[in-house]
N, C-alpha and C positions, 0 to 999 in steps of 0.2 A: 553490389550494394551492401549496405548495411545493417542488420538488425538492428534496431531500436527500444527498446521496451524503457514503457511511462509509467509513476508510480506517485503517488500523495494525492489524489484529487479526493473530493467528496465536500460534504456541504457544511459552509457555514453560516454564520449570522454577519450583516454587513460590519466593518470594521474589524471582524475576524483575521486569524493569518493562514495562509497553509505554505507547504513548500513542495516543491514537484521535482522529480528526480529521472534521469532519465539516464538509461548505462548504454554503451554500445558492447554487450559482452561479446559478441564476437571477434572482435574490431584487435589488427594487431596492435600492440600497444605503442609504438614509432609511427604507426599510421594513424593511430586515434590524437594522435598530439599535433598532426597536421593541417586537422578537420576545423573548419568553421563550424561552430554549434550552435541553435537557436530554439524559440521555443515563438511559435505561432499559436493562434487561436481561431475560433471559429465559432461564432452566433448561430443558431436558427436564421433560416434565411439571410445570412449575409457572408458575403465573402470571408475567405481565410485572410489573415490579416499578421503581420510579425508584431510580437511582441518585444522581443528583447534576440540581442544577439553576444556573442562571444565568439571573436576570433581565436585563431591561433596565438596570434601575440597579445590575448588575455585584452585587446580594447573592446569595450561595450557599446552599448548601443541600444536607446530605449525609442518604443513610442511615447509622445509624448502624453499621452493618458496615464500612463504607469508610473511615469517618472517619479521618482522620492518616494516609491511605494514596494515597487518591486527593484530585486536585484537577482542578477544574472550570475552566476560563478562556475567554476569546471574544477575535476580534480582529475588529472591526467593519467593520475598511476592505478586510478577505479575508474578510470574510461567513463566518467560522470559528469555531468552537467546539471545544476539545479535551477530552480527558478522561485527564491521568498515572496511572497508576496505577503505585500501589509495591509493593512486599513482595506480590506477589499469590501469592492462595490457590486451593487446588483449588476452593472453595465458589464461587470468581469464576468459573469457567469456565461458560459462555453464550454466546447471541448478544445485540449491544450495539446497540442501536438509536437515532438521533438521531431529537429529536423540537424543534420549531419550534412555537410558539403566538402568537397575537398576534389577540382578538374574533374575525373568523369562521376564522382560520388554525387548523390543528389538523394540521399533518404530518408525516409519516414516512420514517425513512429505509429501505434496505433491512437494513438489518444487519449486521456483521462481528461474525464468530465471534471467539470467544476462551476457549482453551483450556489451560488451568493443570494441567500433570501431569511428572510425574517417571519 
């Protein structure tokens, strides 16, 4: 597996923006470029749910709640993956988790909160 480690969470005012960042530092760097990357979330009482994805060959892939809001991107040579999010909503507020796959890889990060309130 993977080390993952999550970073930019904390609270804003709705219509706020943050960006969340997520490294695989241990990850070799040929290997981290073959990894599908994603960034799921998770409510109070409800299921984990994907937010946005990034393959390897850079195609994306949104729920449609985030759409035109958030955006997904990677930077392969910092082993990073980000997550913008725009105009956010009270409904965003969760913990945001990175998630790493690649045949037998299947990792997790720890999580950073993020809290949409007024």
């Amino acid at each position: 597996q993977v080390p993952l480690a999550e970073s930019g969470g904390g609270s804003v005012q709705p219509g706020g923006s943050l960006r969340l960042s997520c490294t695989a530092y241990r990850a070799i760097l040929s290997s981290y470029q073959l990894y599908d990357m994603a960034w799921y979330r998770q409510a109070p009482g409800s299921q984990r749910e994907l937010v946005a994805e990034i393959t390897s060959d850079f195609i994306t892939n949104y729920v449609d709640s985030v759409k035109g809001r958030f955006s997904i991107s990677r930077d392969n040579g910092k082993k990073k993956v980000f997550l913008q999010m725009n105009n956010l909503k009270p409904e965003d507020t969760a913990v945001y988790y990175c998630n790493a796959r690649s045949g037998g890889i299947n990792s997790w990060g720890q999580g950073t909160q993020v809290t949409v309130s007024s």
